[in-house]
C-alpha positions in Angstrom: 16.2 -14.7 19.4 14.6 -15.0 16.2 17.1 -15.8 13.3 14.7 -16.1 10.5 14.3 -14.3 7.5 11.6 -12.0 7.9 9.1 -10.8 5.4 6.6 -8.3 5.3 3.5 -9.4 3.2 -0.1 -7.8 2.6 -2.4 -8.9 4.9 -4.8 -9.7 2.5 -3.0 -12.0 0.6 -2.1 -14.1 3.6 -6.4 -14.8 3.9 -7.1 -11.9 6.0 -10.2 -10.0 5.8 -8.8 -6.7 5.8 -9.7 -5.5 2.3 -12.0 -2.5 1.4 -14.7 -4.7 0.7 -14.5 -7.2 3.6 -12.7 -9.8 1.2 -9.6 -11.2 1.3 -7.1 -12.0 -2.4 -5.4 -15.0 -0.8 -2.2 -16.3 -2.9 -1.9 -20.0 -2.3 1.4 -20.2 -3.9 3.2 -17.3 -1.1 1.1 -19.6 1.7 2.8 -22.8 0.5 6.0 -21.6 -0.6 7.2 -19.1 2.0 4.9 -20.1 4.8 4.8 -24.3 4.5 7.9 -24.6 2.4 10.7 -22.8 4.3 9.1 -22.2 7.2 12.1 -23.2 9.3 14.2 -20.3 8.0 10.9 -17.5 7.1 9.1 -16.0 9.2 5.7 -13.9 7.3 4.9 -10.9 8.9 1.0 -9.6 8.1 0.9 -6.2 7.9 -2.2 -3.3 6.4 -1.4 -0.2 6.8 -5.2 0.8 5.6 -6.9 -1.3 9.1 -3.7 0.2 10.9 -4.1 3.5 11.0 -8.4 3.1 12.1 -9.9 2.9 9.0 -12.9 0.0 9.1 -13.4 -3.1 7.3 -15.0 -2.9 5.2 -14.6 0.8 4.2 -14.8 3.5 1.9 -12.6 3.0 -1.0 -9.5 5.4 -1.2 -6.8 6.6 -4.0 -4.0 8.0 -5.1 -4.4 11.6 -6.4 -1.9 14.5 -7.2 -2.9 18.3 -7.4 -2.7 19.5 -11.0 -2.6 23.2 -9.6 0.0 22.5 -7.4 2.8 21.3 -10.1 5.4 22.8 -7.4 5.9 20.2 -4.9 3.2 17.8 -6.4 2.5 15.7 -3.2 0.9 12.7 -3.6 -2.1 12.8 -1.2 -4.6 9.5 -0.5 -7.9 10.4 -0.2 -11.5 9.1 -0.1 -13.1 8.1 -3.9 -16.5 9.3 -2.7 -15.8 11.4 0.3 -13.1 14.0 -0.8 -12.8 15.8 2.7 -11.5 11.6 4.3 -7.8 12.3 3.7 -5.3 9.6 5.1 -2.3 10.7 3.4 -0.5 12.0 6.9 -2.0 8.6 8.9 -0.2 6.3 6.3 3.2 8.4 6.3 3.1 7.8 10.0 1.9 4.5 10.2 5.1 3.0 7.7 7.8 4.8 10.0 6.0 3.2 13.2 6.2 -0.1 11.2 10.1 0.4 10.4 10.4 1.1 14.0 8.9 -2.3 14.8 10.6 -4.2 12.2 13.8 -2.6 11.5 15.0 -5.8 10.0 12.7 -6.1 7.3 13.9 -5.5 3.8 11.9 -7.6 2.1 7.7 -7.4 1.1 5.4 -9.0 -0.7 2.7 -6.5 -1.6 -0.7 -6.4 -3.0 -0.8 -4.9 -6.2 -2.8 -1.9 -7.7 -3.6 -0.8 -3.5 -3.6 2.7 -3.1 -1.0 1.9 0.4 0.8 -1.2 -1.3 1.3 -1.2 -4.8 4.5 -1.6 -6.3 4.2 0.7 -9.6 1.2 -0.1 -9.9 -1.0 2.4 -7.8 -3.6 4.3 -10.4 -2.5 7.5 -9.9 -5.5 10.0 -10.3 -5.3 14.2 -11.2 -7.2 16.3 -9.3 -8.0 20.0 -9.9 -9.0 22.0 -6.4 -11.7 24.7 -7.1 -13.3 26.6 -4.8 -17.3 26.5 -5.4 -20.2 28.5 -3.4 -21.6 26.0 -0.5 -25.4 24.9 -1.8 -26.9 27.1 1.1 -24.7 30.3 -0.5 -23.3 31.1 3.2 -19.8 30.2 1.6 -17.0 28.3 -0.1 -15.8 25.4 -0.1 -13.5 23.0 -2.3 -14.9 20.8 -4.6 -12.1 18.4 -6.2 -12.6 17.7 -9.9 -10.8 14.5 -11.1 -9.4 13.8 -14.4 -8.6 10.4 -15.5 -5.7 8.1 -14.4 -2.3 9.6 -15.5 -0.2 7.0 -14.6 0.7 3.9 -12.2 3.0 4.7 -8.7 3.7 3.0 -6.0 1.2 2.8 -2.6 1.9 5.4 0.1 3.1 2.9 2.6 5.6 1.6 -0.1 6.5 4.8 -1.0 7.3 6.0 2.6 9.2 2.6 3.1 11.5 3.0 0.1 12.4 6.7 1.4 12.8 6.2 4.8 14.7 2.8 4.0 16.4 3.1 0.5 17.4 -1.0 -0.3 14.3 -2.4 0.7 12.7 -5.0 -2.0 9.1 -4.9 -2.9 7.4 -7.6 -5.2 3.4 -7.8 -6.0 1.4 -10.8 -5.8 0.9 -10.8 -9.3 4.8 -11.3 -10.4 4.7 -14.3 -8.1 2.4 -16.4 -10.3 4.2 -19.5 -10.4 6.4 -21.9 -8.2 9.2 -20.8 -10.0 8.6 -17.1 -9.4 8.4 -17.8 -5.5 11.3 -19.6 -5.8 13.1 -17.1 -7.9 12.5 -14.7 -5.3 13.2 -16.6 -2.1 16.7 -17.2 -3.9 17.6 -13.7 -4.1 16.5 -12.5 -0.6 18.8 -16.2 0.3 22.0 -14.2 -1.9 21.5 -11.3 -0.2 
């Protein structure tokens, strides 16, 4: 029976290759605070919802978007920066209830920031216009997205889906965990709670 505090933290932060670009954005201070430190009472669960659900490493980059023509229910969709037709908006829905499924303890995660599945309020959040446009041969048409710029910063998919499907979770990013203190800041309150 495992009676540590469990914590869910981006993959890639924790020295894992699992990034878009093959890389990993590994934060020494969440390694030797939760994972050296307190070790006895945490336990750090990896997670990346992006390698999850069968997309490559590396791999095409992916983002946020929301329809502009579609102001009634205004789903947030994730789709491919270069490739419009790769859309993994459904796969990463899925893929964070499977997770809560496995981990239904979890409350608390660490999360890399600005990632299109990760973020905490941070997610570039791209408009997108769907036209249809006549096919190059002329035997047809097909949709053509047209971007505007960013209109504002969300939340990942994955964190998203976690913090509907489980209101009360706690999500930090990397970034807000720049010092000693912050780590320890944090591992207080998940201790209080």
């Amino acid at each position: 029976m495992n009676n540590k505090i469990q914590i869910a933290v981006s993959a890639c932060l924790l020295e894992q290759k699992v990034r878009y670009d093959g890389k990993e954005k590994k934060h020494a201070l969440i390694t030797n605070v939760f994972l050296n430190k307190y070790s006895d009472i945490v336990e750090l669960v990896p997670f990346c919802p992006e390698v999850a659900i069968g997309l490559g490493v590396p791999r095409a980059k992916i983002q946020l978007v929301s329809d502009k023509n579609r102001q009634k229910d205004k789903q947030i969709r994730v789709i491919g920066v270069e490739n419009h037709t790769l859309d993994v908006t459904d796969e990463l829905q899925s893929y964070a209830e499977k997770f809560l499924l496995q981990y239904p303890d979890i409350k608390y995660y660490i999360v890399k920031s600005k990632s299109p599945s990760c973020a905490y309020q941070s997610g570039p959040l791209f408009n997108v216009r769907l036209r249809m446009q006549a096919d190059a041969d002329n035997t047809g048409l097909s949709n053509k997205y047209d971007y505007d710029e960013q209109t504002e910063l969300t939340s990942g998919l994955f964190v998203q889906m976690i913090q509907t499907v489980k209101p009360g979770s706690v999500f930090i990013e990397e970034t807000q965990l720049d010092s000693e203190e912050a780590c320890e800041k944090f591992f207080q309150l998940i201790q209080l709670s």
